[in-house]
C-alpha positions in Angstrom: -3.2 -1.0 -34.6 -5.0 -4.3 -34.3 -6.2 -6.1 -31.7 -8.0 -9.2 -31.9 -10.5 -10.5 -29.0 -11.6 -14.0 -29.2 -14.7 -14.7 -26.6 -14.7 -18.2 -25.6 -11.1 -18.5 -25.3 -11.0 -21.1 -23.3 -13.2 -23.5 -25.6 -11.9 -26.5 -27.6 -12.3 -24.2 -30.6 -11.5 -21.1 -29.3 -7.6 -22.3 -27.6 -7.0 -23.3 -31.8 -8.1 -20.2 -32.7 -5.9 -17.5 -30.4 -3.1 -20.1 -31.3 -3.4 -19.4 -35.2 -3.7 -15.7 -34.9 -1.0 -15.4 -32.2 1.0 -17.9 -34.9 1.2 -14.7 -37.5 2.0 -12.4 -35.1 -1.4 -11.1 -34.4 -2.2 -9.3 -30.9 -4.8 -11.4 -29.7 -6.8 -11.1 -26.0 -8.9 -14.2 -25.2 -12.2 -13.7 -22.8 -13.8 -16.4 -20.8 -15.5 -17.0 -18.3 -13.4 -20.1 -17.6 -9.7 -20.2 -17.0 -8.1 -23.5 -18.2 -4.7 -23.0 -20.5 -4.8 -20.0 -22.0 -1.9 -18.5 -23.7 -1.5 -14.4 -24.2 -3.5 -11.9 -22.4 -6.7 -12.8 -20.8 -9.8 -11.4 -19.7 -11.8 -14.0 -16.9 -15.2 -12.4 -17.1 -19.0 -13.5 -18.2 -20.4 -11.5 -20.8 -23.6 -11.9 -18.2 -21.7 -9.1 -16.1 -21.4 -6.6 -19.7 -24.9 -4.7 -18.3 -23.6 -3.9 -15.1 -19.5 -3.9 -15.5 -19.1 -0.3 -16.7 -15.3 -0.7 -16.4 -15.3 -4.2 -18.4 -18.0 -2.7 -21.3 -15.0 0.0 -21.7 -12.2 -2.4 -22.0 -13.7 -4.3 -25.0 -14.1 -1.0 -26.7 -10.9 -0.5 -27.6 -10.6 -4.1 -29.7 -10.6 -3.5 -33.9 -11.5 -7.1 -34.5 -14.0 -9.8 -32.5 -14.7 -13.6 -32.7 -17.1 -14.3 -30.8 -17.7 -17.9 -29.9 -18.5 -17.9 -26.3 -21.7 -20.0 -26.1 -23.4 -23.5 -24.0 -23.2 -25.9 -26.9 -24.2 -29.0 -26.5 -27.9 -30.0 -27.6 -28.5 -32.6 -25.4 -28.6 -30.3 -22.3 -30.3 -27.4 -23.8 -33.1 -29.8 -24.3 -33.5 -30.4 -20.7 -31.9 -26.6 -19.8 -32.9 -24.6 -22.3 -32.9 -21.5 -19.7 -28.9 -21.8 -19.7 -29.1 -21.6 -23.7 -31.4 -18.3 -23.6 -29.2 -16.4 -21.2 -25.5 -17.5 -22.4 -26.2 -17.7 -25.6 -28.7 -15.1 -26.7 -28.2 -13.0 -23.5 -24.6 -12.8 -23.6 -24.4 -11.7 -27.5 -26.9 -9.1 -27.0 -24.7 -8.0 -24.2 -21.7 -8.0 -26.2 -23.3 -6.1 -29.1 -24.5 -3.7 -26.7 -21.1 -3.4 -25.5 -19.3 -2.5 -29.3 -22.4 -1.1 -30.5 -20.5 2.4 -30.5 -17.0 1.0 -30.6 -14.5 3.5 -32.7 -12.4 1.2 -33.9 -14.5 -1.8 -34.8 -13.8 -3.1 -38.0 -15.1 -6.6 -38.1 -17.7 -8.7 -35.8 -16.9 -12.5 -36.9 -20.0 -14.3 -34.8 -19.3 -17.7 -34.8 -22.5 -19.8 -35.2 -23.7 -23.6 -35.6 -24.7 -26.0 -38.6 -27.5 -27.2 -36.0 -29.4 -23.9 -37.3 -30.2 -26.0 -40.2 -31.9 -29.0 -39.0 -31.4 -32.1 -40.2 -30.4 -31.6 -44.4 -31.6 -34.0 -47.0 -29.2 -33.2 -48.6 -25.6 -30.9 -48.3 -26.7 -27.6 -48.2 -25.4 -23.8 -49.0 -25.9 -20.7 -46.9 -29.3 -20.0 -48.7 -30.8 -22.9 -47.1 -34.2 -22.3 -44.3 -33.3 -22.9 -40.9 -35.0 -24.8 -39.1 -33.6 -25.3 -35.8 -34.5 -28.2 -33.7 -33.2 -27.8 -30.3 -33.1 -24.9 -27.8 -29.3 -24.9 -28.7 -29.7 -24.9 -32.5 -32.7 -22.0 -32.0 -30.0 -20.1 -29.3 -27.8 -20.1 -32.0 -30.1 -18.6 -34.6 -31.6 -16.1 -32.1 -27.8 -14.6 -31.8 -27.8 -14.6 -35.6 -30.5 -12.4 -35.8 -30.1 -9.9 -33.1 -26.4 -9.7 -34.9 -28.1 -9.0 -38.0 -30.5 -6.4 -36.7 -27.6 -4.9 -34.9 -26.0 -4.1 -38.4 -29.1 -2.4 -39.1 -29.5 -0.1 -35.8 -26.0 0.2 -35.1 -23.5 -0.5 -38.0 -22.6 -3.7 -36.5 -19.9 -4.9 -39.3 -21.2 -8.7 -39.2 -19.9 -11.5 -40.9 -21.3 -15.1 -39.6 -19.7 -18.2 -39.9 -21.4 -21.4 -39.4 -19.8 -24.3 -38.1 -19.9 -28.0 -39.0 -18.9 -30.9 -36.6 -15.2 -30.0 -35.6 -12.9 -32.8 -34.0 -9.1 -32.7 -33.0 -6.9 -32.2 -29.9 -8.4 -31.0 -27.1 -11.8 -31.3 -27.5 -14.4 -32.5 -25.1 -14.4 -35.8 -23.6 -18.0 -36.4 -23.8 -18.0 -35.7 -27.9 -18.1 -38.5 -30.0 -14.4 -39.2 -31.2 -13.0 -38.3 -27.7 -15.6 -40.7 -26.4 -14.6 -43.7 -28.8 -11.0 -43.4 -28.0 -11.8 -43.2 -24.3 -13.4 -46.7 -24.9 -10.7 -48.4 -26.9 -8.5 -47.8 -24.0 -10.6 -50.0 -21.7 -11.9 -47.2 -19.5 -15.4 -47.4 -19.9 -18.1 -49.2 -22.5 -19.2 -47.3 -25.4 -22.6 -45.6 -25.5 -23.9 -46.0 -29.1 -26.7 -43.1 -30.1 -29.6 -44.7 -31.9 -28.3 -46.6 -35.1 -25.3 -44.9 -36.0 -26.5 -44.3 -39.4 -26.7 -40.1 -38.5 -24.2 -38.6 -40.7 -22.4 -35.4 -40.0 -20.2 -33.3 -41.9 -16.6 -33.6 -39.9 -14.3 -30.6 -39.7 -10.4 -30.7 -38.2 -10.3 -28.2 -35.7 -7.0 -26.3 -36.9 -8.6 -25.8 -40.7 -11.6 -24.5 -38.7 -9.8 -22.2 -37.0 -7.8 -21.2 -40.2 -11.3 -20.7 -41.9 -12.2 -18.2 -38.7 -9.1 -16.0 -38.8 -9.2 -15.7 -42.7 -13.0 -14.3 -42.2 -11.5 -12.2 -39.8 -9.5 -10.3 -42.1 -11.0 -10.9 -45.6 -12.2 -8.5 -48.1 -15.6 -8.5 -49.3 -17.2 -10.8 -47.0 -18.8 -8.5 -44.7 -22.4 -8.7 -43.8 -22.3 -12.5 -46.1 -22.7 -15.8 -44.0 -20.7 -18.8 -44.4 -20.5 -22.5 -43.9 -17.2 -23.9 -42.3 -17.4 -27.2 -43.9 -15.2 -30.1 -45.1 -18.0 -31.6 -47.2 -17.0 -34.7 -45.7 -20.3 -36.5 -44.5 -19.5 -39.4 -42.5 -22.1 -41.4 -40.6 -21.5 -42.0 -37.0 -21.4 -45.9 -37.4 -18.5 -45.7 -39.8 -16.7 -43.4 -37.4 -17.2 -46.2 -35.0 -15.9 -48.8 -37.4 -12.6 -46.3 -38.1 -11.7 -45.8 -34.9 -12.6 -49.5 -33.7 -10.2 -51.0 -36.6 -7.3 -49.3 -34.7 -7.4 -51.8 -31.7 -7.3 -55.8 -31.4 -10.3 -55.5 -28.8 -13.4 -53.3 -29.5 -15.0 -51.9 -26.3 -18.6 -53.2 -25.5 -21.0 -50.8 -27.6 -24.2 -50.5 -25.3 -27.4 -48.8 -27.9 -28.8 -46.1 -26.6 -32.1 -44.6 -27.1 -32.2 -41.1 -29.6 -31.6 -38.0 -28.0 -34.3 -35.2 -28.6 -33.1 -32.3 -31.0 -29.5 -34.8 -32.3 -30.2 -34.4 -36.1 -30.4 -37.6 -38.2 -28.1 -35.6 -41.2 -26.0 -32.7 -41.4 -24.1 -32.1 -44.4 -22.7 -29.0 -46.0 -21.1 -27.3 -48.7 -18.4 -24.8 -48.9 -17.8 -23.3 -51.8 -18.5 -20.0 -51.1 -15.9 -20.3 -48.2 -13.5 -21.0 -50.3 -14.4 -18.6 -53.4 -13.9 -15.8 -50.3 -11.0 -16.4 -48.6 -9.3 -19.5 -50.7 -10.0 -22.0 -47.6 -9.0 -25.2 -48.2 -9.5 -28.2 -45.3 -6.0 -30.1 -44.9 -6.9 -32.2 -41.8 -8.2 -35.8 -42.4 -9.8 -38.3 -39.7 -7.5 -40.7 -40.7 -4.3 -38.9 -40.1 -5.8 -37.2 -36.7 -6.8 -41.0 -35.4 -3.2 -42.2 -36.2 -1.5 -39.4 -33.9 -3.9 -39.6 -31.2 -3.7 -43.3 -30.8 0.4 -42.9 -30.8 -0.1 -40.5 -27.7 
């Protein structure tokens, strides 16, 4: 029997992702240490408590599938609190491998990491690119990459890693760049502008991310392989600015504000070897996701 546990349920990502497995019938259990609106079974724990919960470390054995994408991600704060990164992030994975290392029925550990781990890219880059994290978040997310991968080694840890690109769509945070903008149009507040707006990123709708995640889940032929979830759409920030300011007869006030340590000045991917895996194709588009959310 399967039985899927997404970690980080309660995320912007991870309430997409238990609704597209649960979509073809899958039996899905979300964990979080948050509440908000989950649907299906829940588990409300930290992975902080795996060391010491006896009872919870034997509840997650009995799972044949994991996505785990329970982490602090946002750079700006792991500049100033990098200590939150280094035990949520790293902390909590090593926790959780701990947990499965001698699972039975473990069939496939999808770890859900970052673009960031990159660094800023000169140009769109594949899975073979260097790292080179630069932020405490980016270098969290790298730290659980590797601990995964030596966990393959020690304990048979069957690892696959995805790595994520700029997602945006319902639900996501209100202090992320589109939510942000649309906030502004509707008069509630003036628009904070980060440096120039000429940083590009590659932008990702949530639901093909998600659809990306659960076809690594199940895939053959991927495991132990890394892959970039990318629509190898680079847009720059200023332009999203533009495209979400043409939608309304009265921009908000943009106020500049100064760069942010560790925000990358380009991030760019490609995705062919998603798609030559799992026959991933993106369907969202910023246009179409701007229409509906200014309707609602």
């Amino acid at each position: 029997m399967t039985r899927v546990l997404v970690t980080g349920s309660a995320g912007f990502i991870g309430r997409h992702v238990v609704a597209r497995l649960q979509s073809d019938g899958i039996d899905v259990t979300g964990l979080d240490r948050r509440t908000g609106h989950i649907s299906g079974d829940f588990i409300h724990k930290d992975l902080l408590d795996l060391r010491t919960d006896f009872q919870f470390q034997t509840q997650l054995k009995s799972f044949t599938h994991v996505i785990h994408l329970a982490a602090e991600a946002y750079v700006p704060t792991s500049v100033t609190h990098p200590d939150r990164y280094v035990q949520n992030n790293v902390i909590g994975t090593t926790n959780l491998i701990e947990a499965l290392a001698v699972a039975p029925h473990l069939r496939r550990f999808l770890l859900v990491s970052s673009c960031e781990v990159y660094g800023t890219t000169p140009a769109p880059v594949d899975e073979s690119a260097s790292p080179r994290p630069a932020s405490p978040y980016a270098a969290s997310k790298l730290s659980q990459e590797a601990f995964c991968q030596a966990a393959t080694q020690c304990y048979g840890l069957p690892l696959v890693t995805a790595r994520l690109f700029n997602n945006y769509g319902p639900g996501q945070q209100p202090d992320r760049l589109i939510p942000a903008l649309i906030r502004a149009c509707s008069g509630e507040t003036d628009f904070f502008l980060t440096s120039d707006g000429s940083q590009t990123r590659d932008w990702v709708y949530v639901q093909d991310t998600a659809d990306a995640l659960a076809r690594l889940l199940f895939a053959d032929d991927v495991q132990g392989e890394v892959y970039n979830v990318c629509a190898e759409n680079e847009v720059s920030v200023g332009d999203i600015c533009k495209l979400v300011f043409s939608r309304v007869d009265t921009p908000p006030k943009v106020i500049r504000a100064s760069a942010v340590e560790g925000h990358l000045r380009r991030s760019a991917g490609i995705g062919a070897k998603l798609r030559k895996a799992t026959g991933w194709r993106p369907s969202g588009s910023l246009d179409g996701y701007l229409e509906e959310a200014f309707k609602s």
